[in-house]
N, C-alpha and C positions, 0 to 999 in steps of 0.2 A: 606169239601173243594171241590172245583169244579172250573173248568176253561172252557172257551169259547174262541177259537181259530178260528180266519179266513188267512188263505192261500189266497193270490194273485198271482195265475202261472200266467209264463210265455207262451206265446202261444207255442203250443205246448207241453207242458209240463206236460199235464196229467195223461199221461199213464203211465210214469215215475213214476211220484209221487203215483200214486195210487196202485205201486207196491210196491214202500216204506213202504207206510200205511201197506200193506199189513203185510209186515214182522215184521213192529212193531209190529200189531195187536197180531198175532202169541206170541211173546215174551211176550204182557202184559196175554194173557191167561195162557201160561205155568207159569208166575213168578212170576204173582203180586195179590196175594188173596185179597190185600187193596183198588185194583181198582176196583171198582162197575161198571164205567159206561167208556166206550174210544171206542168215536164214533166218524166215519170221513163222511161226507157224502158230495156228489155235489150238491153244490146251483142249484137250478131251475134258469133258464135264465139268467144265468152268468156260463157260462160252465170254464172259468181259476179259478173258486173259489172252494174252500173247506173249513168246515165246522165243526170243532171237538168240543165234549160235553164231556168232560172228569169228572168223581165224586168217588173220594177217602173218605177210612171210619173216614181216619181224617187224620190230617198233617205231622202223620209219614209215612202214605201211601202215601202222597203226596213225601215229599223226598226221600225214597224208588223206585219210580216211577224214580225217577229222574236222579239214579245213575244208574240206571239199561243198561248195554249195546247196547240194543237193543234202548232204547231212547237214549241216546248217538250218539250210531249211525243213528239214524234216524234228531238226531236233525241237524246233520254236515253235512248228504246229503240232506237234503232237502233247506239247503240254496241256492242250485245250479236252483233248481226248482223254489221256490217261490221270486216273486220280493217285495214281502210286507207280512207283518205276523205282525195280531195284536192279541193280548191276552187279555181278559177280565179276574179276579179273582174273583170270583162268593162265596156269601156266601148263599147257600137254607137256605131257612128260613120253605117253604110251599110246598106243591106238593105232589104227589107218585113216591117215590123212593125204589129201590131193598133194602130189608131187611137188607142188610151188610151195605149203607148208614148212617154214624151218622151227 
């Protein structure tokens, strides 16, 4: 299971957000062995965009992910940030992915 996530800040709205990430980020390492992959990165030549590759070892780690507080909270303050948030659900089929990946 895997998702694609693009953030549309608002200007100025960066740094803010990237401190958000931040803390999420923190929270999926301490608590969540079923997430493989929770990357956020800035678009090239679109500096209000961000960019997340998120890859769970399967759908229970996906819901797990979901309840977790620190995504909670990240989801509810990032609303104030981003003026557009689209989500792709991604099924890998091919590729090299981290060994915990199914």
């Amino acid at each position: 299971m895997a998702l694609c996530v693009r953030f549309t800040l608002h200007d100025g709205a960066g740094e803010a957000f990237d401190e958000l990430v931040r803390e999420a980020v923190e929270g999926v390492l301490e608590h969540e062995p079923g997430t493989s992959v929770y990357a956020c990165s800035e678009v090239e030549g679109a500096p209000n965009q961000r960019l997340f590759f998120e890859l769970y070892a399967d759908r229970a780690a996906f819901e797990e992910h979901g309840r977790q507080p620190h995504v909670r909270h990240f989801l509810n303050q990032s609303k104030q940030y981003a003026e557009k948030t689209e989500i792709d659900h991604l099924r890998p089929y091919a590729g090299k992915y981290p060994a915990a990946a199914g």
